[in-house]
N, C-alpha and C positions, 0 to 999 in steps of 0.2 A: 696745605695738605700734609704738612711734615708729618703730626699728627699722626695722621695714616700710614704714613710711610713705613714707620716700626711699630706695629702693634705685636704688644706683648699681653696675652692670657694666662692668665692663672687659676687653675681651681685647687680651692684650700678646705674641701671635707675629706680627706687622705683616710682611706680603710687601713692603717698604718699593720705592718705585720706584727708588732708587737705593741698593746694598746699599753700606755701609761700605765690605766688601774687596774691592768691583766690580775685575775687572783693568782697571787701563789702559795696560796694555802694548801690547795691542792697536789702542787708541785712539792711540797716541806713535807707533807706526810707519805707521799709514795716515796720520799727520798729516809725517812727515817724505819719505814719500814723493809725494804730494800739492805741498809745498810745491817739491820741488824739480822737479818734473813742468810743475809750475806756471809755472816762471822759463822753464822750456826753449818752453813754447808760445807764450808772448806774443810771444817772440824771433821764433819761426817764424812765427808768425800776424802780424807786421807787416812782416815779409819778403814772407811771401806776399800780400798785400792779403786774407786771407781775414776777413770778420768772422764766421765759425761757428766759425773756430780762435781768434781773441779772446774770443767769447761764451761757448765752455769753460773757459777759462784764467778769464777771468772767474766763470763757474760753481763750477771748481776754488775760486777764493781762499773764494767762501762756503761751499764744502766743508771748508778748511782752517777756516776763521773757525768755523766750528758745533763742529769736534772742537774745538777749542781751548776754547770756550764752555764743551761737553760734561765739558771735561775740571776746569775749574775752578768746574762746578757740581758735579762728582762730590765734590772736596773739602769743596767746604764745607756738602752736604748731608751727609756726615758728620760735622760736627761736633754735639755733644747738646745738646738743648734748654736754652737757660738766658735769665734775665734777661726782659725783655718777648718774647723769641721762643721763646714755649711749646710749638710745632712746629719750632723749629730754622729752620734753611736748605733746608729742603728744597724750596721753592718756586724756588730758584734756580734748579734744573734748569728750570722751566717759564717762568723772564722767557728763559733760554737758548733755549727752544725757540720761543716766540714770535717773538724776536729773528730769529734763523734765518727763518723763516716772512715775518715783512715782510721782510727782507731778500730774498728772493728774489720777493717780488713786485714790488717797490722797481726790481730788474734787472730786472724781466723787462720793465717797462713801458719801460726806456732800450733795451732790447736789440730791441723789438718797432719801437719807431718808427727804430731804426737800419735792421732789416730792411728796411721799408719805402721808406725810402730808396734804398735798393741794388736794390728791383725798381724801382723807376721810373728810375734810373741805376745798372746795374748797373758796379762797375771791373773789373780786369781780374784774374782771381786765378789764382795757381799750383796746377794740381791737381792734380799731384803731390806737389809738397811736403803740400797739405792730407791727401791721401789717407793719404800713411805717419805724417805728426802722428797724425793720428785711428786709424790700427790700433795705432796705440804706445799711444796716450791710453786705447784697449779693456784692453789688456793691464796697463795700469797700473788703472783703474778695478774690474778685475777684480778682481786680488790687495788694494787696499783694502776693494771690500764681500765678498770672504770676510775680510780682518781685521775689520772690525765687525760681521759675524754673530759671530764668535764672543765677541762683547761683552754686559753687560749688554740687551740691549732691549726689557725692561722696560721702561724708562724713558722716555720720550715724546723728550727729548732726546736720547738713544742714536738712537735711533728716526727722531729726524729728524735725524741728521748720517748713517745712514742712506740715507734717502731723497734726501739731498743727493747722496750719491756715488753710487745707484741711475740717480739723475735723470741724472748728467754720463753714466755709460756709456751709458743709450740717445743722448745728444745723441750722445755719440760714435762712434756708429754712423752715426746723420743725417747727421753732417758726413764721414765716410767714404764714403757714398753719395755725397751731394754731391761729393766731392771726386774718385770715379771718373763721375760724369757731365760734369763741368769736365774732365776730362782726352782723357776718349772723345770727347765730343760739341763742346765747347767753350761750352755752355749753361752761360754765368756767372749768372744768376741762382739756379742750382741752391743756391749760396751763400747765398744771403739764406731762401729757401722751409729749409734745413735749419735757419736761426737759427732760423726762429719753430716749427718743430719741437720746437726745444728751450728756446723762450720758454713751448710750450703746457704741455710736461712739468715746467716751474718753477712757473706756475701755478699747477698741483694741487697737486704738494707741499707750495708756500707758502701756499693756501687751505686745505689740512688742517691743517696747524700751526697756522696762526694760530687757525681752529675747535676744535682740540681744546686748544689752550692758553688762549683765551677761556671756554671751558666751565670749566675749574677757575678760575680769575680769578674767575666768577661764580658758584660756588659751585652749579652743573649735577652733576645727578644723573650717576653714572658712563653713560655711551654704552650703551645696551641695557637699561637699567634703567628699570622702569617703580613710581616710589614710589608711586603711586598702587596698583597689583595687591599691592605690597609691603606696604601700608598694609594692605588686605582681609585679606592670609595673615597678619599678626599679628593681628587681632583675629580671625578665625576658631579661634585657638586658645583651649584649656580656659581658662573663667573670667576670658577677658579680655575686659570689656566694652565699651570706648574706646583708640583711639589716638589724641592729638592731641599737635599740635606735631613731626609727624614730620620730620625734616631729614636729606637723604644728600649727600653732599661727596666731594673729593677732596681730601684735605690735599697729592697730590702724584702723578703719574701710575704704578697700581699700587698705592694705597693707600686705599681707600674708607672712609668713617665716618660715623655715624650718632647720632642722638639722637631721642628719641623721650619723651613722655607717656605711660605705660600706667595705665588702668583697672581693677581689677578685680575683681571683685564679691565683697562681703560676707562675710567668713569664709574667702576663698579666701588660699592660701597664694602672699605674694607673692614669697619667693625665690624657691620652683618652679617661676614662673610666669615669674618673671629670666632662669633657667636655662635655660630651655625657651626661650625666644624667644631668646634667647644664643644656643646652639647651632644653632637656626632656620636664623639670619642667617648664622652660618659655615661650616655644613653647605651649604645649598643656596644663598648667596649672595653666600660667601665675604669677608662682612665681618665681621672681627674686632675693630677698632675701636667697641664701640657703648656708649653710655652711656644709660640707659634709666632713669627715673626711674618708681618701679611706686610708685602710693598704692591704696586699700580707696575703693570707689566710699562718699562719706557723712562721706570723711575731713575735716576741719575743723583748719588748722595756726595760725587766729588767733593773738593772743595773748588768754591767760587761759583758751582752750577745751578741753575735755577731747578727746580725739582717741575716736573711735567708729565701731564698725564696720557700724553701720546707716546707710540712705537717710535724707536728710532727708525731710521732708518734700514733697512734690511731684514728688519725683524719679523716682517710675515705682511703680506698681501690682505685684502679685505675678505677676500676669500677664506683664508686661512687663520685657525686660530692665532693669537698672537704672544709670539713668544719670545724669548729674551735669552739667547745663547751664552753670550756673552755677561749674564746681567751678573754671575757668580763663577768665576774661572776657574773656580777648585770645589764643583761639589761635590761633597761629602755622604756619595751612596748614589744608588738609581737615581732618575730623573722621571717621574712619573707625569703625563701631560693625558689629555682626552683621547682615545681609540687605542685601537693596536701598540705597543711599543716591547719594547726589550728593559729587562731589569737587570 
């Protein structure tokens, strides 16, 4: 029965967050056009004293800087595992998307107290020129985030180079407003009130980045996932008496894993019991990545001990499920068993 004693599962069709043949043709042209969109505004924006046409063009460069990122995580997350990186590069993607995320929170704080400044002395800004920057700036922002929809985004990093070019077209509308109430009205402040419009829309972005790239960094159960209820539905199944030691991860955004302790009673058939939680996990949880270590509640792997399929001693009444208190002396998280318990 040794055999049994350590079964190890593995499923190898991984939805990986960043696919090898990801296209990035999509990602080179929102980045070449971006960059040169980029040169034309700062031009204009210091011509015009506008700082909402600077704080784009600014916007824009960490638009460009994230594809760029994007792009050179997508390589070398394809490269295969080897040497002490057992997971590869695939974590690249996510220092990228982090990166990204302070980054624009980093602007948004220069860009907020710039604001500020300009309501309490506002200069004097041309809003005309602002106005057609900014409907140009629409039209450009447009045709880049239909080029990155049709990109991998999966990917947390796809995702949030994204959200970076999402972010610039609303500012870009801000500042178009602004820049027809500067023209109509002559109300130059409208200039500064559209920055922090588009300081607040950095913000978010840069606060969700940096949150969902912090969660994999620390090894946070995927977003919507509750290990705990996950914990209960494997052990509610046939013949598994214990789950301990349960761990759920992100090796990489899009790609969930798992390892687990399983128990399970006495004569019970532990690959079937592999299988079955296997399939569990992928069927209704979509994690295919799981490695699951099934032992026979009673099992003893000392050295010199004969390995046996009965309760030791003390370990639970016929009456009662049978359990193995002793069987791991340091486990690693809740202890999930059949009925009522505490997590």
């Amino acid at each position: 029965m040794s055999g049994d004693a350590h079964s190890h599962g593995h499923g190898h069709s991984h939805a990986h967050g960043v696919a090898p043949d990801a296209d990035r043709r999509w990602l080179r042209a929102a980045l070449g056009l971006l960059t040169a969109y980029m040169a034309v505004e700062v031009v204009i924006g210091v011509l015009a004293g506008s700082l909402a046409l600077i704080s784009d063009a600014a916007h824009m460069l960490t638009d460009a800087v994230s594809i760029l990122l994007a792009l050179i995580a997508m390589r070398l997350a394809a490269r295969p595992a080897r040497g002490g990186y057992t997971y590869g590069l695939k974590r690249a993607e996510i220092l990228s998307a982090q990166a990204n995320g302070i980054t624009l929170l980093l602007l948004s704080v220069w860009l907020a107290y710039e604001a500020v400044q300009r309501l309490i002395s506002p200069p004097a800004v041309g809003g005309a020129m602002v106005l057609w920057t900014a409907l140009s700036g629409i039209v450009v922002n447009l045709i880049c985030t239909w080029l990155l929809s049709r990109a991998n985004r999966s990917s947390l990093n796809v995702e949030g180079a994204y959200q970076h070019i999402l972010t610039d077209l609303f500012g870009f509308v801000a500042t178009a407003l602004s820049g027809l109430v500067v023209l109509t009205t002559g109300f130059e402040r409208a200039d500064a009130i559209a920055t922090l419009v588009v300081v607040a829309l950095m913000l978010r972005a840069g606060t969700g980045l940096v949150r969902e790239s912090g969660r994999i960094f620390m090894e946070a159960a995927p977003a919507g996932l509750d290990p705990d209820a996950l914990g209960d539905r494997l052990v509610s199944q046939d013949e598994v008496v214990e789950v301990h030691d349960l761990h759920i991860w992100q090796i990489t955004s899009g790609q969930p894993a798992l390892s687990a302790h399983i128990l399970v009673a006495p004569g019970g058939d532990c690959h079937k019991v592999r299988r079955g939680l296997q399939e569990l996990l992928s069927g209704e949880y979509r994690i295919t990545h799981a490695t699951l270590q099934v032992d026979h509640v009673g099992e003893q792997a000392e050295a010199g001990e004969v390995l046996t399929l009965g309760p030791r001693p003390g370990a639970g009444s016929p009456a009662e499920p049978p359990t193995a208190p002793d069987h791991c002396a340091d486990a690693h998280g809740p202890v999930h068993r059949p009925g009522p318990h505490r997590h």
